[in-house]
N, CA, C and O of each residue as an XYZ file, in Angstrom:
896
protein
N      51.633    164.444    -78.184
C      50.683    163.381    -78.517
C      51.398    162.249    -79.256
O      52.347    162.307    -80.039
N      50.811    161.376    -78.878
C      51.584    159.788    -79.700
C      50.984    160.007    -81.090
O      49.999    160.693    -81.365
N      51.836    159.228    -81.997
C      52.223    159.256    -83.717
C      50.620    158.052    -83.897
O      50.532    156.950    -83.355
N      49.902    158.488    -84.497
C      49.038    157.343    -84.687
C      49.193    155.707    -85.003
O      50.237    155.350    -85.547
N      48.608    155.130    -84.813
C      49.240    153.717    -85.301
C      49.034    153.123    -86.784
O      47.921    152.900    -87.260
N      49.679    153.003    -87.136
C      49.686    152.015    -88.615
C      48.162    151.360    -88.663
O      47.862    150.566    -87.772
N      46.981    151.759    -89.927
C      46.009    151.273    -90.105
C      46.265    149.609    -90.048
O      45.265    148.953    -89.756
N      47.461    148.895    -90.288
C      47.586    147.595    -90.397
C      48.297    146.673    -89.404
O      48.589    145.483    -89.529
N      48.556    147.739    -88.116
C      48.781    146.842    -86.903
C      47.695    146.463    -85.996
O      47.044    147.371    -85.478
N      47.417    145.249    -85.738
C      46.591    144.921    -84.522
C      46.715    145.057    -83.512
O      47.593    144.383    -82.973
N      46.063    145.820    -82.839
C      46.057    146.361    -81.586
C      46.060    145.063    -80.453
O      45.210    144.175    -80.493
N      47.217    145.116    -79.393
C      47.266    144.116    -78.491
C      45.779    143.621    -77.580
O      45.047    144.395    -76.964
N      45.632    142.352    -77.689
C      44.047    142.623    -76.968
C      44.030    141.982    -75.708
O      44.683    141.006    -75.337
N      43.239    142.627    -75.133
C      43.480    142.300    -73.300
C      42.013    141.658    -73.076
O      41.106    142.372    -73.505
N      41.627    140.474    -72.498
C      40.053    140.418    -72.445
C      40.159    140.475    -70.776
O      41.043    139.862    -70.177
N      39.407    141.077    -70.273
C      38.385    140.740    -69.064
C      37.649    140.246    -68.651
O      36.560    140.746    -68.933
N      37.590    139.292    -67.952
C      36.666    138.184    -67.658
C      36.265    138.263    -66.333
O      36.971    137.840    -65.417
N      34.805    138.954    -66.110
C      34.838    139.139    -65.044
C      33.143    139.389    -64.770
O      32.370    138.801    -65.526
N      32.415    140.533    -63.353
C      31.320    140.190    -63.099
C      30.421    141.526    -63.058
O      29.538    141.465    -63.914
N      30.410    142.027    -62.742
C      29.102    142.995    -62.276
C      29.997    144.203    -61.984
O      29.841    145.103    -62.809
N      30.621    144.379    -61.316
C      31.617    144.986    -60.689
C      32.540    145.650    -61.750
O      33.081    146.751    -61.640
N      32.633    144.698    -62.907
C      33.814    145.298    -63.991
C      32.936    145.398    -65.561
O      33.508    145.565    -66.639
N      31.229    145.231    -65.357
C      30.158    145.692    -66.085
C      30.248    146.983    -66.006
O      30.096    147.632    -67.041
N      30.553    147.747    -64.586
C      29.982    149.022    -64.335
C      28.515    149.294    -64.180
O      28.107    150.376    -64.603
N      27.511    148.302    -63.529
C      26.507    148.648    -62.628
C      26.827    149.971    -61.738
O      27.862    150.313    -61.167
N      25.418    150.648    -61.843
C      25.375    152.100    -61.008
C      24.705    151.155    -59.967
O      23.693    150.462    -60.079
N      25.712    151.356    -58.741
C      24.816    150.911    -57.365
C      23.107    151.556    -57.215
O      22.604    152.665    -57.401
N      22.673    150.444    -56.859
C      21.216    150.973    -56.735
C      20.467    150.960    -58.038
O      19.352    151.444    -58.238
N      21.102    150.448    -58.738
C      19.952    150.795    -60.156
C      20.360    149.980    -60.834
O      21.453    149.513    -60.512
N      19.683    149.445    -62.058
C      20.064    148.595    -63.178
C      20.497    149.382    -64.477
O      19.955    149.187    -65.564
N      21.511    150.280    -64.275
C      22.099    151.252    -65.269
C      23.277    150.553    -65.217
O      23.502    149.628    -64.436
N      24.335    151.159    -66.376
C      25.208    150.769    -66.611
C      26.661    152.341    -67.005
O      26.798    152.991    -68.041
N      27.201    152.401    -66.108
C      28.208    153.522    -66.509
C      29.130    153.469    -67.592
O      30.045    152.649    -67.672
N      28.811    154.572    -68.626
C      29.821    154.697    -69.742
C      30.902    154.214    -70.149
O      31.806    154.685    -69.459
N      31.401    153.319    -71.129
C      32.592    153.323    -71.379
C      33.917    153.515    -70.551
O      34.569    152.934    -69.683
N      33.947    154.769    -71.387
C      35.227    155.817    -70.320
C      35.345    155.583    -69.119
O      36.417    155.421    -68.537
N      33.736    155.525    -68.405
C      34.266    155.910    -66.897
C      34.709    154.499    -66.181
O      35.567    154.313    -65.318
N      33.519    153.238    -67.064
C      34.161    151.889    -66.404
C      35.502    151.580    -66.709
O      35.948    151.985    -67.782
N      36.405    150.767    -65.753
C      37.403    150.674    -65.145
C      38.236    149.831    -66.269
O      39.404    150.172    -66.456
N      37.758    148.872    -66.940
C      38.293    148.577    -68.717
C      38.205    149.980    -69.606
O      39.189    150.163    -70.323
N      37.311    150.856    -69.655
C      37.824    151.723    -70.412
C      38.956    152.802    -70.417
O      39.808    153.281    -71.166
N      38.235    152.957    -68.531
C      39.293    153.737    -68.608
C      40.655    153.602    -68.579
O      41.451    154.518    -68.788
N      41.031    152.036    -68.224
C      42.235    151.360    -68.657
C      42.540    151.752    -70.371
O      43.536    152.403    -70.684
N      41.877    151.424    -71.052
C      42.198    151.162    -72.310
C      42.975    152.758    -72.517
O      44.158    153.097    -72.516
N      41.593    153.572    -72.699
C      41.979    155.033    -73.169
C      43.257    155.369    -72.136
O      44.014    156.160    -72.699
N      43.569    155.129    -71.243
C      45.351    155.465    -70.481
C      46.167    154.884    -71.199
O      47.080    155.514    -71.734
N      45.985    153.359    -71.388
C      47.048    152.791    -72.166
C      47.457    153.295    -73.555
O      48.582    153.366    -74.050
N      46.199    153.643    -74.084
C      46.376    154.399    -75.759
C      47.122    155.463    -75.940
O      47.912    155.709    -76.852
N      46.778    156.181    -74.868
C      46.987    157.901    -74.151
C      48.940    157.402    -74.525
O      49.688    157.825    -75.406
N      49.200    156.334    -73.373
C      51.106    156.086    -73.339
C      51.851    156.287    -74.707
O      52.934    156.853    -74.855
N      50.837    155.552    -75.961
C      51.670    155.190    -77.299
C      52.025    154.071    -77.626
O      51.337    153.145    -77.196
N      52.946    153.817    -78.298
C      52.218    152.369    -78.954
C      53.248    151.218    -78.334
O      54.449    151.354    -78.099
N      52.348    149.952    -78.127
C      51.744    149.593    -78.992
C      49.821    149.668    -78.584
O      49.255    149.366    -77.534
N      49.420    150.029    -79.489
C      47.406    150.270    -79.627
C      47.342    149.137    -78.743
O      48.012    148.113    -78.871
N      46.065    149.498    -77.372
C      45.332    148.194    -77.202
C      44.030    148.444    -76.940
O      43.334    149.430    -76.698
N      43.843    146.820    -77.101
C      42.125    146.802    -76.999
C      41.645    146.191    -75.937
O      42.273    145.154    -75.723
N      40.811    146.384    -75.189
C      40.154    146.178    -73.986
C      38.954    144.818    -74.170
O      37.988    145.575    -74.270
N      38.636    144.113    -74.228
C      37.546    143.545    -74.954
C      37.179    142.875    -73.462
O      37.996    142.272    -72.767
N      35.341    143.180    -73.014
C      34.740    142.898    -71.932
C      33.878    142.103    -72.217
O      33.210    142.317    -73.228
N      33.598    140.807    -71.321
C      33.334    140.058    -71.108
C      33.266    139.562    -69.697
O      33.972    138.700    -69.174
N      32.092    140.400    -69.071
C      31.522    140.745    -67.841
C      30.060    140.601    -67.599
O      29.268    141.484    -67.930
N      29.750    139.648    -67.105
C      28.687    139.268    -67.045
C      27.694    139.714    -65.575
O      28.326    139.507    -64.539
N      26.743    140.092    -65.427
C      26.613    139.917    -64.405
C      26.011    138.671    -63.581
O      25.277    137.799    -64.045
N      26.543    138.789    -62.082
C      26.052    137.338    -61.618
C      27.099    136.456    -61.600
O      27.274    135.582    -60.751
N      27.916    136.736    -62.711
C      29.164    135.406    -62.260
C      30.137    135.237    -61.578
O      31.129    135.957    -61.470
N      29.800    133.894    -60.893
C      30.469    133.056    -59.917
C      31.949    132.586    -60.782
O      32.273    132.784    -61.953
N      32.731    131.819    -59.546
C      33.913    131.327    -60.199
C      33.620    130.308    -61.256
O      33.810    130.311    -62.472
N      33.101    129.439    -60.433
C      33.072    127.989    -60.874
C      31.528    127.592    -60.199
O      31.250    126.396    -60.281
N      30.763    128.254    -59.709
C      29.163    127.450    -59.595
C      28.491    127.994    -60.103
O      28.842    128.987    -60.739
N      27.200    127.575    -60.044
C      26.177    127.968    -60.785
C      25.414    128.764    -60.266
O      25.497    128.492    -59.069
N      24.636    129.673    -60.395
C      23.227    130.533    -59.534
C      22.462    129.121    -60.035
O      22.568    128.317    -60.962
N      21.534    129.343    -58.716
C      20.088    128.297    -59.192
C      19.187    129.106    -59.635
O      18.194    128.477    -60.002
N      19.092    130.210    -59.763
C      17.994    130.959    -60.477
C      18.229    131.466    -62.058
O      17.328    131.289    -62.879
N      19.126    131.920    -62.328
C      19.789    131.771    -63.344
C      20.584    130.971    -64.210
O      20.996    129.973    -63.620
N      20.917    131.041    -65.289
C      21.308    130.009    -66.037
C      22.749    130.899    -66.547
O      22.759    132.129    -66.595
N      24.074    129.936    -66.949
C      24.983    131.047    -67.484
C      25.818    131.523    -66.498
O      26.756    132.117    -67.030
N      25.881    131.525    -65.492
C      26.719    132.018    -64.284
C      27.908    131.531    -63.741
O      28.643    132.103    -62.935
N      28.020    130.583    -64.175
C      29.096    129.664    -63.663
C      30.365    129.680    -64.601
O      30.343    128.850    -65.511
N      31.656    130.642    -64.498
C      32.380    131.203    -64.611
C      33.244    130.269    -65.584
O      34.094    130.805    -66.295
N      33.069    129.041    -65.625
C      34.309    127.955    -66.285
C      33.161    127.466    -67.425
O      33.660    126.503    -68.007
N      31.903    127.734    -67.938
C      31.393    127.271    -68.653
C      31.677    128.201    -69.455
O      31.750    129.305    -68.916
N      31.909    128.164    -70.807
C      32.432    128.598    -72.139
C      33.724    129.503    -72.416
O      34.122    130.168    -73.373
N      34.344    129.122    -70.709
C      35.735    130.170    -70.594
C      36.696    129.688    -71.878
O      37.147    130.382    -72.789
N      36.857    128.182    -71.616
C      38.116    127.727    -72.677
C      37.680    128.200    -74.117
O      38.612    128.161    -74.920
N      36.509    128.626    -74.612
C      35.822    128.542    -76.064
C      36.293    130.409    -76.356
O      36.677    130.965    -77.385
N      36.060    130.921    -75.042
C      35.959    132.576    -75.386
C      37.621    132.627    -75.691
O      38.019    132.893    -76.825
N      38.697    132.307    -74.418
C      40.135    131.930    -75.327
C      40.070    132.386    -76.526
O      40.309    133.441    -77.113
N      39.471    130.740    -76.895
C      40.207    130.655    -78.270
C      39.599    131.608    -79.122
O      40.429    131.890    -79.986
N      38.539    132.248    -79.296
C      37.994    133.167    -80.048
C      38.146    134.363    -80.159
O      37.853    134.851    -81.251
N      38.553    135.078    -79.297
C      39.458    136.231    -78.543
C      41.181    135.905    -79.643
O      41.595    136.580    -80.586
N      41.765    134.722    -79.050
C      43.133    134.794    -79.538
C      43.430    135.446    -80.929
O      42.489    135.674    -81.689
N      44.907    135.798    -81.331
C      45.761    135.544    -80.559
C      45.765    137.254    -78.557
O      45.653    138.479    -78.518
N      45.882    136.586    -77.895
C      45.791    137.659    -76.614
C      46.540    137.855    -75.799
O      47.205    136.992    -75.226
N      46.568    139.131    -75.586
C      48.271    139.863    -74.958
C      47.844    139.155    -73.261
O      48.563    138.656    -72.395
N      46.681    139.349    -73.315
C      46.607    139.330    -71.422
C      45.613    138.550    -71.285
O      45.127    138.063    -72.306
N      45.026    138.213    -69.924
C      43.672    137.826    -69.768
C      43.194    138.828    -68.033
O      43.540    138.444    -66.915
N      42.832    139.379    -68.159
C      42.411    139.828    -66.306
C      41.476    139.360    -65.991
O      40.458    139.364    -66.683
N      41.621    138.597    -64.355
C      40.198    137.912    -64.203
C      39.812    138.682    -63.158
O      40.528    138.728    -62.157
N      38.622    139.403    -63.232
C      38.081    139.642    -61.517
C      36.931    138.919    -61.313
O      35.910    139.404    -61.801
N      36.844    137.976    -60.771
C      35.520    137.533    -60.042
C      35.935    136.926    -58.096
O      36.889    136.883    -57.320
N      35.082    136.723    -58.128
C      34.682    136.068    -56.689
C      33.768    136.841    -55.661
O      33.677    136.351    -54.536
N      33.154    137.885    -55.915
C      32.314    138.562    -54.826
C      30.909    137.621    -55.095
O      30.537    137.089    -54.049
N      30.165    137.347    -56.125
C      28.995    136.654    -56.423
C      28.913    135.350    -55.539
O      27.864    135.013    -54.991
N      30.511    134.382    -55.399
C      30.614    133.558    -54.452
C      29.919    133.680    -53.149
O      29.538    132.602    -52.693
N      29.672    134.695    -52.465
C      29.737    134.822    -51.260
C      27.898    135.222    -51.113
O      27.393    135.396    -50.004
N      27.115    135.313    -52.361
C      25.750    135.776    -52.128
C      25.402    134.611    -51.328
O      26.060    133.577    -51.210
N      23.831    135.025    -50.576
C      23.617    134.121    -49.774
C      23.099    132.731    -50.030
O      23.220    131.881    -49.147
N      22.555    132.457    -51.132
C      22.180    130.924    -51.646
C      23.681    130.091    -51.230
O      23.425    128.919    -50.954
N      25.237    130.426    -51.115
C      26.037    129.936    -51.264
C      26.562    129.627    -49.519
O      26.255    130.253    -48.503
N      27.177    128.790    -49.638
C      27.799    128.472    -48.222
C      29.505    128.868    -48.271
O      30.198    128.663    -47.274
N      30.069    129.433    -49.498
C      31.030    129.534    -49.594
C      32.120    131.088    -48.468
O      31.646    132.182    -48.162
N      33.085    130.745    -48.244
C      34.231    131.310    -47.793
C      35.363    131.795    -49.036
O      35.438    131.439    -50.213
N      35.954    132.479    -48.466
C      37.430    133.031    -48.954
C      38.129    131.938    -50.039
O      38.417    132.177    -51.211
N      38.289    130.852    -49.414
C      39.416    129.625    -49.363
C      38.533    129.141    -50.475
O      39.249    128.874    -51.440
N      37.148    128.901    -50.753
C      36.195    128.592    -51.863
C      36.275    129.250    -53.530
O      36.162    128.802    -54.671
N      36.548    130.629    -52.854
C      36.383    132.021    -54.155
C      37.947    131.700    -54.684
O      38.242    131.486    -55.860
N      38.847    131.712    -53.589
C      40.549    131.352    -54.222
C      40.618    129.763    -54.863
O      41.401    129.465    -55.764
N      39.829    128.969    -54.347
C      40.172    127.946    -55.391
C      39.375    127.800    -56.575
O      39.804    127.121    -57.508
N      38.242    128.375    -56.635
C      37.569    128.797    -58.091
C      38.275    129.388    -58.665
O      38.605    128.738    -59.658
N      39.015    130.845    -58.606
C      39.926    131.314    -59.374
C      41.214    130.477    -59.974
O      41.571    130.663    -61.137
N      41.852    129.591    -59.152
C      42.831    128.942    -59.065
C      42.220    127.742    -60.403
O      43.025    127.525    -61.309
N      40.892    127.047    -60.470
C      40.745    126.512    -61.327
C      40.202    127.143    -62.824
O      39.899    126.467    -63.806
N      40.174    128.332    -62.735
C      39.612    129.551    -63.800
C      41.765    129.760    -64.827
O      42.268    129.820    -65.948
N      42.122    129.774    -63.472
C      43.532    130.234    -64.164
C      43.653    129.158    -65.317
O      43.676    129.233    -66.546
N      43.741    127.794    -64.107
C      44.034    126.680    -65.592
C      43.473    126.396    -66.498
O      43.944    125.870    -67.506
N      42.626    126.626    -66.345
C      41.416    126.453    -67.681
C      41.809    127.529    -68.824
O      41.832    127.106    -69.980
N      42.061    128.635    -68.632
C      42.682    129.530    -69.612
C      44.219    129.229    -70.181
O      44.721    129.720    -71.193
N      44.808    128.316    -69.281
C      46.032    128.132    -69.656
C      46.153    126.696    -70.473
O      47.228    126.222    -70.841
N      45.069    126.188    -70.654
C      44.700    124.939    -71.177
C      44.187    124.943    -72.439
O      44.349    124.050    -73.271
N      43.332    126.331    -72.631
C      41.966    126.266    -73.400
C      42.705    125.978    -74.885
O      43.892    126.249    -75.065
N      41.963    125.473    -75.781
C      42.435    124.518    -77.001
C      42.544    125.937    -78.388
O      41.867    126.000    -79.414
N      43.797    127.064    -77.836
C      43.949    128.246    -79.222
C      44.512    127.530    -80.148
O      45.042    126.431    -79.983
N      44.384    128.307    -81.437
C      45.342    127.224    -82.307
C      46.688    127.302    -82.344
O      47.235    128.132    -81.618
N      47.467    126.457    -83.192
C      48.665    125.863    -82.857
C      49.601    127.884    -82.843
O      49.077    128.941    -83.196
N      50.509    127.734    -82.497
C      51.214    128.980    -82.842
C      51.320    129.833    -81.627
O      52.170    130.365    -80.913
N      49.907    129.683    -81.760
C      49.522    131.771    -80.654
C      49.580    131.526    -79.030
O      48.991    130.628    -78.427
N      50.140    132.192    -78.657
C      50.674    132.362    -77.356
C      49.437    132.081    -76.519
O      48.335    132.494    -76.879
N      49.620    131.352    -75.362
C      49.030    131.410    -74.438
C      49.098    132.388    -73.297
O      50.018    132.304    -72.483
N      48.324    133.155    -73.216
C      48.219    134.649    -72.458
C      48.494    134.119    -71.183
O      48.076    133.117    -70.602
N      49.561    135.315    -70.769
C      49.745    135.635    -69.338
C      48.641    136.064    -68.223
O      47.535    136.318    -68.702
N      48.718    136.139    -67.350
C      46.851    136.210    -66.583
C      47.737    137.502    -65.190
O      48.860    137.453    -64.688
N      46.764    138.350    -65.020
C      46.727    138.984    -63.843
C      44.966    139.327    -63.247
O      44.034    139.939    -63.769
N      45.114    138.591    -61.921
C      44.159    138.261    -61.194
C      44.102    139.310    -60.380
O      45.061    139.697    -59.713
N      42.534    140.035    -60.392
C      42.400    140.897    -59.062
C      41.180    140.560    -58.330
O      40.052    140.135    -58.576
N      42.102    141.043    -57.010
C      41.250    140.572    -55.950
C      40.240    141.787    -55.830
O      40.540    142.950    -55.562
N      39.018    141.286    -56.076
C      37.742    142.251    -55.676
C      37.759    142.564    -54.147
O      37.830    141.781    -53.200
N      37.619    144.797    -54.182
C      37.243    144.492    -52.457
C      36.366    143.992    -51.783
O      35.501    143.259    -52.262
N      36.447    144.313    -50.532
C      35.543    143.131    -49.994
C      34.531    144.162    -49.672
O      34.626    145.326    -49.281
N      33.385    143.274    -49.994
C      31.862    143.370    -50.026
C      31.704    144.072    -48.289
O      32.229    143.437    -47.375
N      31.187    144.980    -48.077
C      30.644    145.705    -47.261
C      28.942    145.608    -46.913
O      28.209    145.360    -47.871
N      28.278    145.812    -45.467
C      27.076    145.551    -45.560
C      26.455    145.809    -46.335
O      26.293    147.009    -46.557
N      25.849    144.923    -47.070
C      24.978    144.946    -48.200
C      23.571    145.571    -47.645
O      22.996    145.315    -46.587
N      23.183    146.509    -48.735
C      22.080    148.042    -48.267
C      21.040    147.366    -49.633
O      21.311    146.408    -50.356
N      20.094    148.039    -49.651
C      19.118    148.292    -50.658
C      18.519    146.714    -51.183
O      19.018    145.704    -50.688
N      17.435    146.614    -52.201
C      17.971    145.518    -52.919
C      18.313    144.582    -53.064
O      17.535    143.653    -53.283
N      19.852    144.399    -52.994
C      20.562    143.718    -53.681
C      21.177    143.116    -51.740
O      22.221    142.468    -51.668
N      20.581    143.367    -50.750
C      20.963    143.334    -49.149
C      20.061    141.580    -48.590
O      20.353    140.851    -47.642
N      19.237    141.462    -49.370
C      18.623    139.790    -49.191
C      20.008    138.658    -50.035
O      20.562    137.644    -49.611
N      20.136    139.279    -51.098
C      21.079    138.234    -52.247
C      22.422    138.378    -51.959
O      23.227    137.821    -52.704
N      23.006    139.343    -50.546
C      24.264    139.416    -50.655
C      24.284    139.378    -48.869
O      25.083    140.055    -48.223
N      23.197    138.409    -48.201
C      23.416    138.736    -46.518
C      24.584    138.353    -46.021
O      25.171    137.637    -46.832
N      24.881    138.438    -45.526
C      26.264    137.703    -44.590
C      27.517    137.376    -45.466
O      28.357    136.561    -45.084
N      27.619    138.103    -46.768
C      28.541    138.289    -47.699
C      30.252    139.138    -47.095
O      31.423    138.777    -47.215
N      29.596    140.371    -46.442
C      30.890    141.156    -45.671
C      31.742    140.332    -44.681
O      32.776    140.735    -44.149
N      31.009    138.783    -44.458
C      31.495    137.882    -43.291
C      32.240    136.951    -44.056
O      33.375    136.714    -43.641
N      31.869    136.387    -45.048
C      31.984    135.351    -46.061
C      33.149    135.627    -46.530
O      33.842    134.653    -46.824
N      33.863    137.326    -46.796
C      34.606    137.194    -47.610
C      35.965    137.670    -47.308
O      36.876    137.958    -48.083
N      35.915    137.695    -45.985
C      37.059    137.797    -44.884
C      37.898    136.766    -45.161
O      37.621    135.569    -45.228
N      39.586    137.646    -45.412
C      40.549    136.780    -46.042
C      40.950    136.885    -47.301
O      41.940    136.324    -47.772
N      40.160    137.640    -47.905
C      40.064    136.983    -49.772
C      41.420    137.591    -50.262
O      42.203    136.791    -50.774
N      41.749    138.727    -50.183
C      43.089    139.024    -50.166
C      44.322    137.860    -49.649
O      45.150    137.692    -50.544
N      44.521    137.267    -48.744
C      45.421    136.159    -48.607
C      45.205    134.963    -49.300
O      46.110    134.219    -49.677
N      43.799    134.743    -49.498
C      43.607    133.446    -50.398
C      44.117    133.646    -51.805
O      44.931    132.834    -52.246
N      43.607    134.908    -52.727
C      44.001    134.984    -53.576
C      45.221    134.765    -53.554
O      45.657    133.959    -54.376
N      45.976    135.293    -52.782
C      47.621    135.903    -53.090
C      48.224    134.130    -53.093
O      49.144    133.727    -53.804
N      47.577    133.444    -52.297
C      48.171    131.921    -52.132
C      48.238    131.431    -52.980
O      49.296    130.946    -53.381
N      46.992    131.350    -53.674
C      46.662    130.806    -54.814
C      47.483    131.293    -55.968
O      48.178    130.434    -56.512
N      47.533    132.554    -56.458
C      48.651    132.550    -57.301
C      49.836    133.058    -57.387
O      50.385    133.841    -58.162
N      50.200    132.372    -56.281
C      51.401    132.135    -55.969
C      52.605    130.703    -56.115
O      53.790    130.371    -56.144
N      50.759    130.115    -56.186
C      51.339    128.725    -56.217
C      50.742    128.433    -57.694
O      50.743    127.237    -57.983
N      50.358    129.095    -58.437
C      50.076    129.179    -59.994
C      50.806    129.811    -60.876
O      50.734    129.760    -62.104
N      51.845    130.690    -59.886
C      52.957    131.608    -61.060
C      51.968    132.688    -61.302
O      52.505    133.338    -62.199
N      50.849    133.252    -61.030
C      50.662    134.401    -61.958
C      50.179    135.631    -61.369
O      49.571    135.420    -60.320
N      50.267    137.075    -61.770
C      50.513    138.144    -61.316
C      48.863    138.611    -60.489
O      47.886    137.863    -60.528
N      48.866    139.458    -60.054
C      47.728    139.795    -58.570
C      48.031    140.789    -58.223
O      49.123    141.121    -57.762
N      46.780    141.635    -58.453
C      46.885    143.008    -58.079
C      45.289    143.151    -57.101
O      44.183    142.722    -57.431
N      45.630    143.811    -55.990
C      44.414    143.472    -54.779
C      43.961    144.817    -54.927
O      44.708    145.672    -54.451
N      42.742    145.262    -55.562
C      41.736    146.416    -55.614
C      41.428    147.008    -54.541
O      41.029    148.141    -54.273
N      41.694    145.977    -53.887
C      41.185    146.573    -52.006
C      42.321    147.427    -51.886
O      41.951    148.491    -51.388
N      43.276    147.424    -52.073
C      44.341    148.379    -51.699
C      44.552    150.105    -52.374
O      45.285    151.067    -52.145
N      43.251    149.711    -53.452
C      42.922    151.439    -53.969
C      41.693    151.821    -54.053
O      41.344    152.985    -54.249
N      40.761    150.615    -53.873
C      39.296    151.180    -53.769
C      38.717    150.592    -52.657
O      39.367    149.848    -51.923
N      37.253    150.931    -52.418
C      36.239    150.049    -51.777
C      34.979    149.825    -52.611
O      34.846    150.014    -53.820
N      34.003    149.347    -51.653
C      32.571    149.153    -52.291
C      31.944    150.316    -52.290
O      32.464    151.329    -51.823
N      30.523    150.284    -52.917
C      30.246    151.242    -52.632
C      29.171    151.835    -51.466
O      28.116    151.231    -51.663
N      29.057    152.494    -50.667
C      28.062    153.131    -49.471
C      26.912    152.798    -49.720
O      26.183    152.489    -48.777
N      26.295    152.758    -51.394
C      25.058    152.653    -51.748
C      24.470    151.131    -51.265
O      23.321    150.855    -50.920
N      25.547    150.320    -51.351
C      24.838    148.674    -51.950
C      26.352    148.119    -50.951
O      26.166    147.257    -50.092
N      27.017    148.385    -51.051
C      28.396    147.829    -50.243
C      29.126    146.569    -51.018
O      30.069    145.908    -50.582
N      28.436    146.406    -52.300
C      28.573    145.809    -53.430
C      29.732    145.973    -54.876
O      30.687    145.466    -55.465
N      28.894    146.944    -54.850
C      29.418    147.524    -56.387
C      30.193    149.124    -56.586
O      29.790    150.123    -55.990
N      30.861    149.121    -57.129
C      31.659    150.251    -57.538
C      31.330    151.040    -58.312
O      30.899    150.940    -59.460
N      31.684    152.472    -57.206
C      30.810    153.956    -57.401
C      31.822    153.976    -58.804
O      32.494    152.995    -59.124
N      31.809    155.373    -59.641
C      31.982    155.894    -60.713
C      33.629    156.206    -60.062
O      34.622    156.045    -60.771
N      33.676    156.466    -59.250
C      35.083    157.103    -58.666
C      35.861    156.411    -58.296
O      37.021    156.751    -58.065
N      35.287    154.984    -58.118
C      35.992    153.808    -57.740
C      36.231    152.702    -58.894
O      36.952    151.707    -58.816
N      35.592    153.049    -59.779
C      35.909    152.888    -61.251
C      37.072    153.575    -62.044
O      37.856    152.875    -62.685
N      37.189    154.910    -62.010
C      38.235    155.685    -62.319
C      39.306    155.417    -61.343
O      40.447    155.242    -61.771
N      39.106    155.375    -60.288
C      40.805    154.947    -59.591
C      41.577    153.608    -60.004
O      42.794    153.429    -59.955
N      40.396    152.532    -60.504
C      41.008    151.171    -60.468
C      41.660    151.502    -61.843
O      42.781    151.043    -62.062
N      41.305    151.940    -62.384
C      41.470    151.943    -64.005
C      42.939    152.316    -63.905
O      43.849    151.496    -64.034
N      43.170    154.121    -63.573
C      44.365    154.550    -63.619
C      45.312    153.661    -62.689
O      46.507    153.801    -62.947
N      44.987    152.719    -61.596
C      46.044    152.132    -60.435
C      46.479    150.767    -61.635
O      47.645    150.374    -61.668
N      45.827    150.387    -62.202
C      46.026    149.202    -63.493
C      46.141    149.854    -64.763
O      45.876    149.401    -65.876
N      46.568    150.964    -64.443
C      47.812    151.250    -65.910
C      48.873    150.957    -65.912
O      49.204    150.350    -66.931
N      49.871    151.162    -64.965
C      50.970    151.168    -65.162
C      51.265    149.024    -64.524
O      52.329    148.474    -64.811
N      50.509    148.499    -63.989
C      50.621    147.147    -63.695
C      50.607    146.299    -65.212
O      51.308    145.383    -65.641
N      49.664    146.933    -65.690
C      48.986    145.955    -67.014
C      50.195    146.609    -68.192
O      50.455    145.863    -69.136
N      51.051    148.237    -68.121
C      51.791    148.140    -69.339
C      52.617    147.272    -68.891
O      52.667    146.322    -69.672
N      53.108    147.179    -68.243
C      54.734    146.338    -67.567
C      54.369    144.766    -68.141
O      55.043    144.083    -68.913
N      52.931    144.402    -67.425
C      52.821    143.142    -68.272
C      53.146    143.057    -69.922
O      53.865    142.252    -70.515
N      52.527    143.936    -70.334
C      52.164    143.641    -72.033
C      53.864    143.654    -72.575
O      54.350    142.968    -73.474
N      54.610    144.759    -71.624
C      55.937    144.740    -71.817
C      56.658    143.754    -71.743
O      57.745    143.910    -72.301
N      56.484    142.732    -71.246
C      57.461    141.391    -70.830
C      57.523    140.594    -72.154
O      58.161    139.543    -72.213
């Protein structure tokens, strides 16, 4: 077992900025899965598990949010409104992980792939901009690409129609995009899917895989 940490070190803090998906919604229901089992916790508790240095997970997952637009039914959704403010309030911060872009593709929206990658693409700079105070590092960013939305079932199958069509590509857009931003990308699609229930949201098991597949990505970062 790792040596505990010094009551007087601050634990490195990682925020997540992200949507529904990294809330831990139980498909089909308006529940919310534990701690542990969502995919920030169970990040955190692996990383703690390694030894030091301590980190902290801090979520900031909303549901509903888009990159950069707004829901018209809701208020609050639109992904770049109070991003630069959370920054600085959060700082000083080891990381930032962004997952959004599946909300892009609900059906009020006319948006594509190439839409969700340049919302992210303007989400990056905005964090790399946002006004911390003088001194504290401006956090490194690793972007994941949400899998792609599967026929939308139940529910949540009116607000997400023609979403599994919409979001064809999103894996190459992302990767373009920060590529041509410098910053790191790890594609979820390559260890999970949606889930069967809703074709939406991520089962409990697909929560625990992302978590442990972004342990060893996210120490290497904090390591640099």
């Amino acid at each position: 077992m790792p040596a505990p940490a010094p009551a007087d070190i601050d634990p490195l803090q990682v925020l997540v900025y992200a949507d529904s998906l990294s809330w831990g919604i139980v498909p089909g229901t308006r529940q919310r899965l534990p701690f542990p089992v969502r995919w920030p916790g169970r990040l955190e508790i692996g990383l703690n598990a390694d030894g030091q240095p301590p980190v902290r997970i801090l979520e900031d997952c909303l549901n509903g949010r888009r990159t950069v637009w707004d829901d018209p039914f809701k208020p609050g959704r639109n992904g770049m409104q109070g991003l630069a403010q959370r920054i600085e309030i959060h700082s000083p911060l080891a990381l930032v992980i962004l997952m959004l872009g599946s909300n892009d593709f609900q059906s009020m929206h006319p948006h594509n792939a190439w839409h969700a990658a340049q919302g992210v693409g303007a989400l990056v700079n905005a964090i790399r901009t946002a006004p911390i105070e003088p001194g504290m590092p401006v956090p490194p960013l690793l972007v994941i690409t949400p899998p792609p939305i599967r026929t939308p079932r139940g529910p949540l199958a009116p607000k997400f129609a023609g979403g599994e069509h919409k979001c064809v590509g999103l894996a190459e857009a992302y990767r373009d995009v920060c590529a041509s931003l410098g910053c790191d990308l790890f594609d979820a699609g390559t260890v999970i899917r949606t889930s069967d229930v809703d074709g939406v949201h991520l089962d409990a098991h697909a929560h625990l895989a992302l978590g442990d597949a972004l342990r060893p990505v996210v120490r290497d970062l904090l390591g640099r």
